[in-house]
LOFI-424323 format. One record per atom (N, C-alpha, C): y, z, x; residue in one letter. Coordinates in steps of 0.001 Angstrom, whole numbers, padded with zeros to 6 digits, always signed. Layout:
residues N
YZXA/...
//
This chain:
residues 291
+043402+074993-071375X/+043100+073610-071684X/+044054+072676-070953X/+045467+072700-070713X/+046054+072300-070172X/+046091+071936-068833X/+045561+073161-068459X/+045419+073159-066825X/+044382+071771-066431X/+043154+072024-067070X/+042023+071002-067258X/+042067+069814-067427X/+042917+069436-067707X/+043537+067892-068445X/+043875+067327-066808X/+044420+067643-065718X/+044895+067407-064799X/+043679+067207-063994X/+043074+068139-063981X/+041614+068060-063068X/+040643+067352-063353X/+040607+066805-064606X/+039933+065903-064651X/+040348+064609-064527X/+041604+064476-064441X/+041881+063033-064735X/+041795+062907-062904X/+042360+063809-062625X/+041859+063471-060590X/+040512+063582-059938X/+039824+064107-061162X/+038308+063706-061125X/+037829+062131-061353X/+038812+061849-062546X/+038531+060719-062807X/+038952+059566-061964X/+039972+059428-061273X/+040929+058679-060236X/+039999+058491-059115X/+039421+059936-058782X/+038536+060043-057485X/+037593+059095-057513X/+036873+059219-059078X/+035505+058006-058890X/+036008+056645-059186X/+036936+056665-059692X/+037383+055006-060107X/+037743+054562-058464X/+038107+055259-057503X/+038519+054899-056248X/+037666+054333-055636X/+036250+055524-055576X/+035030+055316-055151X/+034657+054259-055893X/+034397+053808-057033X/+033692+052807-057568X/+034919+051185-056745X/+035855+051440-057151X/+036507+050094-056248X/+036249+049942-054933X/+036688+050760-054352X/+036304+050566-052758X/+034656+050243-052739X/+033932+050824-053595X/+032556+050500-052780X/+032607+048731-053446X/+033140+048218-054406X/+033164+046893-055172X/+034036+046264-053599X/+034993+046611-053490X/+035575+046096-052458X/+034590+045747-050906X/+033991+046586-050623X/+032664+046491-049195X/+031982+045537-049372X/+031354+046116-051144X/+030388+045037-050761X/+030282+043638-051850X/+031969+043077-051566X/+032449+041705-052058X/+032482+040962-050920X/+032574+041245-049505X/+032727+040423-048413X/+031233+040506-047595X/+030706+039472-047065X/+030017+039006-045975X/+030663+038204-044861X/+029933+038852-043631X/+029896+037809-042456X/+028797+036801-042211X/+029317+035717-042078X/+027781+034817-041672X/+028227+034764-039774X/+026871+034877-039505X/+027036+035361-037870X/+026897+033937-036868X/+027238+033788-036169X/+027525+032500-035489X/+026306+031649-035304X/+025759+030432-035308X/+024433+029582-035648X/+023657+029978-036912X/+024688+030489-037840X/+023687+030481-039194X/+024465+029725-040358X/+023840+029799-041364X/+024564+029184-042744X/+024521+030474-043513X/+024883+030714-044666X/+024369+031404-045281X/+024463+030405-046849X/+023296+031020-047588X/+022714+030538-048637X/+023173+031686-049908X/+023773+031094-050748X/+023861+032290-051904X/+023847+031930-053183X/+022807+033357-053166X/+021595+033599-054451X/+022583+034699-055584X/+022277+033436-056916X/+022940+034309-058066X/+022133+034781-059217X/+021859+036121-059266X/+021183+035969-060194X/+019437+035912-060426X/+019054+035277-058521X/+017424+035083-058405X/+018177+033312-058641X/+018739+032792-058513X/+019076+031444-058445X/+020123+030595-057688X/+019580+029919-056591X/+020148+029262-055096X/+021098+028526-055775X/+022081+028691-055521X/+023134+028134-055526X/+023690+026811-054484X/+024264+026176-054535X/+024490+024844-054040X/+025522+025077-053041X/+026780+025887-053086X/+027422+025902-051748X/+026385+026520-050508X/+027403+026103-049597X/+026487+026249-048384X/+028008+027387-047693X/+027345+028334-047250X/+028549+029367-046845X/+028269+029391-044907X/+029649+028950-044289X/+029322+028347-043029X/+029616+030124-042752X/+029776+030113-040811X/+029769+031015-040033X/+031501+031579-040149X/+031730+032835-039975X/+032573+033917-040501X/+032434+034424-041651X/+034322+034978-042050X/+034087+036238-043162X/+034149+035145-044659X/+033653+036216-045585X/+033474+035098-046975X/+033564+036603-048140X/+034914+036223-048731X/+034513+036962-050223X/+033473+036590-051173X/+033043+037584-051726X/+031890+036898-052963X/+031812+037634-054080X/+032207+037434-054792X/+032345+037990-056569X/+032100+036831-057498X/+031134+037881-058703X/+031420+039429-058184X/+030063+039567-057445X/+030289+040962-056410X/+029609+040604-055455X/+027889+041657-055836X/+027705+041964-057397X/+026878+042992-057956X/+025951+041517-058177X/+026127+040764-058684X/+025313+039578-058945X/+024966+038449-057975X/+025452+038810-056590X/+025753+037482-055802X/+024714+038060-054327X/+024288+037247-054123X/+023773+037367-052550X/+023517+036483-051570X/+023855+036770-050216X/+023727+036153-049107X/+022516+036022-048078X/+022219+035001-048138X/+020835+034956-047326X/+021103+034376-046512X/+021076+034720-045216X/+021561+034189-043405X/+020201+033356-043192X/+020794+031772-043020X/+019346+030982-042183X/+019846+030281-041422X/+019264+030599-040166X/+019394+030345-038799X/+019181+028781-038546X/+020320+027909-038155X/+020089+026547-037794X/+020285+026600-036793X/+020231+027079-035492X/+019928+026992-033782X/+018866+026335-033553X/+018779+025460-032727X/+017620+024656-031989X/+016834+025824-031653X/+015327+025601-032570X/+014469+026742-031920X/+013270+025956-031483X/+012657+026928-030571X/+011286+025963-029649X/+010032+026404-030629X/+009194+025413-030883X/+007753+025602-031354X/+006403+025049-030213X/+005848+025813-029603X/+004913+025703-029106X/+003331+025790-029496X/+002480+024580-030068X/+001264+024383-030666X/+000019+024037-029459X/-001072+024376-029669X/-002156+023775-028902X/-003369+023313-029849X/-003208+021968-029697X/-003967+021039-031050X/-005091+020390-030467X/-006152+020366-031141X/-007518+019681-030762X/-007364+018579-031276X/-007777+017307-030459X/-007020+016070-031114X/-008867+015124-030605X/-008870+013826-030703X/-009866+012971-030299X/-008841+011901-029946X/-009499+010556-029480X/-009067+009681-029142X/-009538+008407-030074X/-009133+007271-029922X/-009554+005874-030452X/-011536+006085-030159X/-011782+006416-028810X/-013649+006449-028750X/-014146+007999-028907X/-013621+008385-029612X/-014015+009705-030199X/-014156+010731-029008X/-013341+010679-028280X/-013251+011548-027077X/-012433+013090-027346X/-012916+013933-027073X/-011801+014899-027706X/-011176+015216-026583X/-009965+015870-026919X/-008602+016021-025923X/-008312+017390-026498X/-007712+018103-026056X/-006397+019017-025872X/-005085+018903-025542X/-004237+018933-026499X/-002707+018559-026295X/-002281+020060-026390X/-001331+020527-025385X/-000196+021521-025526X/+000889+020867-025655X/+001392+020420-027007X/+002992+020023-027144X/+003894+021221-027233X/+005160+020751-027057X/+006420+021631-027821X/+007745+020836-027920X/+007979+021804-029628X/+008910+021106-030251X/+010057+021568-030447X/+011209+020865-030349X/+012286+021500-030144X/+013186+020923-031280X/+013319+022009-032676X/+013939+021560-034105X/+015186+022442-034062X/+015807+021956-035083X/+016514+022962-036163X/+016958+022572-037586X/+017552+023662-038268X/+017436+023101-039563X/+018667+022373-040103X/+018639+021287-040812X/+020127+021017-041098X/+020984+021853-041892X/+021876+022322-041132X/+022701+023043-041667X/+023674+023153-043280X/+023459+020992-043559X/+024288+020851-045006X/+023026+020893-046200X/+021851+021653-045340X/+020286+021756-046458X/+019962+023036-046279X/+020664+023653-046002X/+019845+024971-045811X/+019218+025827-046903X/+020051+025326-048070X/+020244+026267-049526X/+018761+025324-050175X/+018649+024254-049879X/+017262+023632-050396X/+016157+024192-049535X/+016086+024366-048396X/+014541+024457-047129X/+014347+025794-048278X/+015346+026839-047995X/+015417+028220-048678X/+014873+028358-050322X/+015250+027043-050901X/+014634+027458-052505X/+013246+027056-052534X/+012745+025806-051395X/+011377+024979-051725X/+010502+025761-050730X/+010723+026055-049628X/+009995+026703-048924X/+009974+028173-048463X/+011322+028575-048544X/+011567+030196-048055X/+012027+029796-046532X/+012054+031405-046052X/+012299+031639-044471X/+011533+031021-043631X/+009866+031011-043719X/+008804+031054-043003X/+008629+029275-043176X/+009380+028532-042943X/+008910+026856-042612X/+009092+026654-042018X/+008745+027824-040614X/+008169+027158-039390X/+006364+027002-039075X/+005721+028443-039996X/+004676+028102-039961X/+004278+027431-041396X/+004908+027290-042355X/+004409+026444-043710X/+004352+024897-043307X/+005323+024187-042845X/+005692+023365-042528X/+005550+022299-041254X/+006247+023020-040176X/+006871+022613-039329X/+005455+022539-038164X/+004488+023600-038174X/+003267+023985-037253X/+002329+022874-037640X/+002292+022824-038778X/+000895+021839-039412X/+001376+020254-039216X/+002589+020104-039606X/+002684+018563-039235X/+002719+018228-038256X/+003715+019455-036903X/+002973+018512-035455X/+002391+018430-035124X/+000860+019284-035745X/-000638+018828-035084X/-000933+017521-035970X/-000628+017447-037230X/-000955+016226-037919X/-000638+014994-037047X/+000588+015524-036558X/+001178+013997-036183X/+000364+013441-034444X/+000262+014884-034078X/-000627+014791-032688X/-001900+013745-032786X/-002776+014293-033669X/-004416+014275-034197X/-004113+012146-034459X/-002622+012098-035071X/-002666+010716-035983X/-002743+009996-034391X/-001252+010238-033792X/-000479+009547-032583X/-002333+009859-031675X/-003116+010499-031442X/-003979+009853-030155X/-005071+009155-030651X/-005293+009471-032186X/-006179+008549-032791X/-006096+006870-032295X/-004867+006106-031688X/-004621+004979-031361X/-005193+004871-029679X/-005297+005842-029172X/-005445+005006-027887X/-006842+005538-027192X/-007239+005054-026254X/-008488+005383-025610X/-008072+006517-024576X/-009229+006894-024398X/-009294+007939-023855X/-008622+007642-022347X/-009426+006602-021807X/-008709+006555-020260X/-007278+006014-020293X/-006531+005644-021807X/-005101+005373-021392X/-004603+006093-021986X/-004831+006975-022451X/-003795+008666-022913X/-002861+009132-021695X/-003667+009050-020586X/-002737+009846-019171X/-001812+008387-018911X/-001899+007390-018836X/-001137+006109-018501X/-000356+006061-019131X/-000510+006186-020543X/+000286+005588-021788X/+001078+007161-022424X/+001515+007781-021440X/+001602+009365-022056X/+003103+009711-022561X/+004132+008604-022296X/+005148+008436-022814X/+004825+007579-024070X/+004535+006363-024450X/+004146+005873-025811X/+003897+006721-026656X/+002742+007891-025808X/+002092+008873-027041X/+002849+009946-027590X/+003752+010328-026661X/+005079+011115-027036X/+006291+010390-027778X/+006026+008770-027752X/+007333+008419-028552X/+006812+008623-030051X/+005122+007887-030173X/+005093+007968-031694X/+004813+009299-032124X/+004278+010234-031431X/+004129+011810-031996X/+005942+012127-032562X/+006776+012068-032213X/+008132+012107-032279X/+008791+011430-033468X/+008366+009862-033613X/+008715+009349-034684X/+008273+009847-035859X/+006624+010074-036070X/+006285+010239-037298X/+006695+011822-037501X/+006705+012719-036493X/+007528+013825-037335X/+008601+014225-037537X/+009707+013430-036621X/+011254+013419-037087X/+010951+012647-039038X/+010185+011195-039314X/+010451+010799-040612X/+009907+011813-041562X/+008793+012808-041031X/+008131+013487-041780X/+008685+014904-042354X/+009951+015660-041311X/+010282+016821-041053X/+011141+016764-041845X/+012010+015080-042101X/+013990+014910-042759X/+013329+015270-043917X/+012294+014881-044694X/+012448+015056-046129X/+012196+016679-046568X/+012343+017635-045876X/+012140+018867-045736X/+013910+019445-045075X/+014613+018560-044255X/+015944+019171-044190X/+015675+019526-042567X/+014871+019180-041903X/+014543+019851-040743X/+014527+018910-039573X/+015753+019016-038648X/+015672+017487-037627X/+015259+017738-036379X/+014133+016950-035679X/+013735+017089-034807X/+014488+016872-033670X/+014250+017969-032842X/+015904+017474-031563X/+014557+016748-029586X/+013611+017210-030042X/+012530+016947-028645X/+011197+017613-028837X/+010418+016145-028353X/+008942+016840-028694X/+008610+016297-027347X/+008058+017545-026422X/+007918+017350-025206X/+005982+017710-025002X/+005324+016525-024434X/+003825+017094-024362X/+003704+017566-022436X/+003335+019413-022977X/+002757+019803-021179X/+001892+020076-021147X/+000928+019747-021935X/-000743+019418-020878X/-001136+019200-021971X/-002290+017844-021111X/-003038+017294-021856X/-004589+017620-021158X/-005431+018017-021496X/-006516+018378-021260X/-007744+017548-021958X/-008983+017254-021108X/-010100+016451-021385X/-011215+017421-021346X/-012361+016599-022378X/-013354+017677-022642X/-014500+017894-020818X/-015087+018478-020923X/-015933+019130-019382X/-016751+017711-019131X/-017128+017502-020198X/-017991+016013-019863X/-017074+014685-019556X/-015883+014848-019844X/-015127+013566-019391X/-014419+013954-018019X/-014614+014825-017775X/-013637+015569-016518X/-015249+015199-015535X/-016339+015648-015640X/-017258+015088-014994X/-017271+013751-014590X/-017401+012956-015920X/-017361+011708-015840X/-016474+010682-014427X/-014972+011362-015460X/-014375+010775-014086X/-014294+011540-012850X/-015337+012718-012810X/-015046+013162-011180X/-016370+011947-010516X/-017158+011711-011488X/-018005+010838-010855X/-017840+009237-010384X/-017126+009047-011464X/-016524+008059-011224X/-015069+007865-009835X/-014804+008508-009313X/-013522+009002-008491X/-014541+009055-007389X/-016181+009323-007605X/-016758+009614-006151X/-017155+008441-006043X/-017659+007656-006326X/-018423+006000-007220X/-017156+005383-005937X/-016185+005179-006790X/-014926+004451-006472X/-014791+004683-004594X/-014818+006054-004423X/-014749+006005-002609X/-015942+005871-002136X/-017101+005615-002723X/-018341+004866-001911X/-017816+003759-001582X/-017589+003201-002712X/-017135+001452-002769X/-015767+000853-001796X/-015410+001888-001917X/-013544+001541-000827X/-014716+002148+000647X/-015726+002942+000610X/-016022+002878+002055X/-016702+001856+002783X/-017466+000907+001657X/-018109-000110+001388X/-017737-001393+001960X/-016937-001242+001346X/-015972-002256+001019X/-014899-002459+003134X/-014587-000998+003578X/-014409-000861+004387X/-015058-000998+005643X/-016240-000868+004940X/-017889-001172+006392X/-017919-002628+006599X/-017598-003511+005507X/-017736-004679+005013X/-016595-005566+005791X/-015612-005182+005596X/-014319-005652+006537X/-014603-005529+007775X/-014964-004508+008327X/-015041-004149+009619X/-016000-004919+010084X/-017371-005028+009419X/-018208-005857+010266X/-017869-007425+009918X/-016934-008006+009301X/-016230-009162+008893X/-015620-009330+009968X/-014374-008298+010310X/-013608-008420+011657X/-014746-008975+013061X/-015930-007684+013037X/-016576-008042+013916X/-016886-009220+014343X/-017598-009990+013542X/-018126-011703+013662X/-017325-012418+013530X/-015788-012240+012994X/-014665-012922+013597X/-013889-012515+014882X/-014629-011723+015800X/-014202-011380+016842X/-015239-012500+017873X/-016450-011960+017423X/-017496-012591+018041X/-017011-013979+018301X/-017411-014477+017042X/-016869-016250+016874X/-016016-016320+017799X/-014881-015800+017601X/-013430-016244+018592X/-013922-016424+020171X/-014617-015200+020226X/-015172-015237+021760X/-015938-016349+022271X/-016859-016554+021151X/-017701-017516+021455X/-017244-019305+021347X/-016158-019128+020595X/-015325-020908+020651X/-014844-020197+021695X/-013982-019643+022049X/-012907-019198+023450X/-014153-019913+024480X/-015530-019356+024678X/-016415-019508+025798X/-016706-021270+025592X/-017168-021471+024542X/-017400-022810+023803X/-015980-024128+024937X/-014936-023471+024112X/-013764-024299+024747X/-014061-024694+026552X/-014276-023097+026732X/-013944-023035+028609X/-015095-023699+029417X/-016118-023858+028634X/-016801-024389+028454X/-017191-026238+028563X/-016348-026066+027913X/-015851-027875+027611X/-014588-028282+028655X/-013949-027308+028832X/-013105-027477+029880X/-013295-027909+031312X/-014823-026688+031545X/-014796-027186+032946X/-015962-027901+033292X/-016667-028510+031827X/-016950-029644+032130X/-016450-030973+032333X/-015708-030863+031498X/-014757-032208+031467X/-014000-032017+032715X/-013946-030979+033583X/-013084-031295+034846X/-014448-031517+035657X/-015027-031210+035856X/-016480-031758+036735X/-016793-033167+036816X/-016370-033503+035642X/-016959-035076+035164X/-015350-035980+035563X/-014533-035044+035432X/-013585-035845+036305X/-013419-035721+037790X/-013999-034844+038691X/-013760-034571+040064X/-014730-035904+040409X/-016387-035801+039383X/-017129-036729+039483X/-016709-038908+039686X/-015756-038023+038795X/-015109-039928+038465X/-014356-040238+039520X/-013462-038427+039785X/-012505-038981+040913X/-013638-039783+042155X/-014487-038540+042630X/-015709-039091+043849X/-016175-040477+043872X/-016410-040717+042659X/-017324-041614+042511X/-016302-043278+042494X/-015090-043416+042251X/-014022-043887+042716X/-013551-044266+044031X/-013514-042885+044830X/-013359-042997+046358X/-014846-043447+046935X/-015646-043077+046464X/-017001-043425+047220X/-017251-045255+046940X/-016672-045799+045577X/-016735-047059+045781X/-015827-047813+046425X/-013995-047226+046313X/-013319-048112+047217X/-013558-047508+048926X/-014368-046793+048868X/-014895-046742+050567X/-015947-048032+050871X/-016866-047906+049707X/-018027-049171+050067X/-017129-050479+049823X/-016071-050411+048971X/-015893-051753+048744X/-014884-052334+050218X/-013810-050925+050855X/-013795-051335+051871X/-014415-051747+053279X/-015852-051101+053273X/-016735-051180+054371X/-017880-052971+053949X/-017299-053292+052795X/-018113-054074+052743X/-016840-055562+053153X/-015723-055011+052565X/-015115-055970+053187X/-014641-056202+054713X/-014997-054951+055042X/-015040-054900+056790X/-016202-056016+057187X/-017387-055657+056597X/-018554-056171+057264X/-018305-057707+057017X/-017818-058237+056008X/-017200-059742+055225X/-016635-060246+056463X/-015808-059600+057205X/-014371-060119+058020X/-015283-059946+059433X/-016184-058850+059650X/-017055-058796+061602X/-018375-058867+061117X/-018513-060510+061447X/-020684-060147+061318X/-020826-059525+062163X/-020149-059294+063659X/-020930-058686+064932X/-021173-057094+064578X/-019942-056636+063282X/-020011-055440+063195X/-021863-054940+062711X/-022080-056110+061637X/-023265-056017+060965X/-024365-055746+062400X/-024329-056963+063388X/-025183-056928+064597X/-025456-055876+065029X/-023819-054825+065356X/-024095-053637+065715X/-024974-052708+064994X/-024848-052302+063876X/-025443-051043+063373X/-026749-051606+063214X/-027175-053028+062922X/-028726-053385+063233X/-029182-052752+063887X/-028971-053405+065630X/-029555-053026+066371X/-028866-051189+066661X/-028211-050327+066424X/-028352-049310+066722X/-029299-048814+066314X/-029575-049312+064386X/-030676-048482+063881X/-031602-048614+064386X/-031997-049815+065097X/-033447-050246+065391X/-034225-049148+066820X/-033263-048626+067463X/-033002-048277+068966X/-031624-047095+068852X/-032021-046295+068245X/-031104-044977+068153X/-031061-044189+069617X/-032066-044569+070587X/-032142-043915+072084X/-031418-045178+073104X/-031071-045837+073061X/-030859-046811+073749X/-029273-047172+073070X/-028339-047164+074491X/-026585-047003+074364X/-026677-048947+074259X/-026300-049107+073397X/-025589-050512+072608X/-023968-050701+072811X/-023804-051675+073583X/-022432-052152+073523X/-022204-053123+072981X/-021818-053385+072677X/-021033-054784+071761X/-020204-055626+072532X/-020833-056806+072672X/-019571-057834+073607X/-019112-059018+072340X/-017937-059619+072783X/-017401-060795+072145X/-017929-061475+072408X/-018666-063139+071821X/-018984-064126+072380X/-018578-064780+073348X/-016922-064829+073458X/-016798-065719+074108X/-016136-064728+075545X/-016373-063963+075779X/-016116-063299+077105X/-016858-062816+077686X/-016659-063035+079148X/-017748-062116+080171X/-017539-060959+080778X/-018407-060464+081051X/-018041-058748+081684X/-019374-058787+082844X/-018828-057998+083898X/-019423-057743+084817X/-019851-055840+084619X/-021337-055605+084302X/-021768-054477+084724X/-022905-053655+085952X/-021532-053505+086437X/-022503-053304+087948X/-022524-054258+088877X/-023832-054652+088988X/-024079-056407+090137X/-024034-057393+089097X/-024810-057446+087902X/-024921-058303+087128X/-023988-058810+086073X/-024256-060277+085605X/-023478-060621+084768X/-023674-060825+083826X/-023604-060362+082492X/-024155-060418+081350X/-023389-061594+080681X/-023941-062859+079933X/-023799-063941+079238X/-024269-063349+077964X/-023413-063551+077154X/-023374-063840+075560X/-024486-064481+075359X/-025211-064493+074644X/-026905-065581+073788X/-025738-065969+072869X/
//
């Protein structure tokens, strides 16, 4: 009996060791770097918020740690949306959240792990479907920053009351239904008839302002060298009168001159000399007297 007394009590030592040490393991957690951890007592969330490193927790038979990840994570949706004229669209957004880290222990009691698809999926199509409901169809591609500011606003106000802050909501493709993609391919062909139109139109514009030019240019040269004709005319017609007006004052100053060309005209075969009245000339034998 004696002997026994010993062996058991180092039986007993052995498990009391084992029972501490294993109390000892599993009293500490690590929370791993971009997480919080949340701890549950009981089946009931507790209000501290347990940041990143080591953390005692006792006792640790009643206590637990639930790791939730607040890293900026990406959500990528593809939402069927319409427009202000009931046009339907295709938006591929993506959203770039995370969770607030001093809420984590609330997202965790009201929603669980999964409020990315409870939550977070359904309101940015909500907010998509709301944000293109405002604009028309042909100013969605124009206005495509506006449509990304208010998609952004209403789900950053919509996401905080959930603990969840929106860090970028970026839209990469926006897509139109087959009949509006027609539309404006028809319209895009429409448009370069009209710029060719429009181009035939200029050109034969240029033309008849080419013409014209030519034709005042001819018009002018025209007028030019009439008006010099009508002056060579004026000049002529100038010299041709101070010629008569000098031949008439010749004839004024010699009647005999007048005598002469009389009688030449009269007798164009017959040589006419002209004498002075008052002098005589001998031609030949005879003596010719002045009448």
């Amino acid at each position: 009996m004696n002997k026994r007394v010993p062996v058991l009590r180092l039986v007993g030592l052995a498990l009391l060791a084992v029972v501490l040490l294993a109390i000892i393991f599993s009293s500490y957690t690590i929370v791993s770097p971009g997480h919080r951890g949340v701890v549950v007592m009981l089946g009931k969330v507790e209000r501290t918020v347990l940041g990143e490193g080591f953390h005692l927790i006792l006792p640790p038979m009643v206590r637990q740690v639930i790791q939730v990840d607040v890293r900026t994570k990406k959500l990528e949706v593809l939402t069927e949306a319409a427009s202000s004229d009931l046009q339907a669209i295709t938006v591929d957004a993506v959203l770039n959240y995370h969770v607030d880290p001093h809420g984590v222990n609330s997202i965790y009691q009201e929603v669980g792990l999964d409020y990315e698809s409870i939550i977070i999926g359904p309101a940015l199509q909500e907010a998509i479907k709301s944000a293109t409901a405002r604009f028309r169809i042909d100013a969605i591609l124009n206005q495509r920053e506006q449509l990304k500011k208010i998609i952004q606003e209403g789900l950053t106000e919509r996401l905080a009351a959930n603990d969840i802050i929106v860090d970028q909501v970026s839209l990469a493709n926006i897509e139109f239904s087959e009949e509006f993609n027609l539309a404006i391919e028809r319209k895009q062909v429409a448009e370069q008839a009209a710029l060719q139109k429009q181009y035939e139109l200029q050109a034969a514009q240029k033309d008849v302002e080419i013409t014209l030019a030519r034709a005042d240019g001819e018009r002018q040269a025209a007028v030019i060298a009439a008006e010099g004709r009508a002056e060579s005319r004026r000049v002529e017609a100038e010299a041709e009168a101070a010629a008569l007006a000098l031949i008439a004052a010749q004839l004024r100053n010699n009647p005999d001159l007048v005598r002469y060309e009389f009688a030449t005209r009269l007798a164009p075969g017959v040589n006419t000399v002209l004498l002075p009245a008052d002098a005589n000339f001998i031609l030949g034998e005879n003596i010719i007297q002045p009448q």
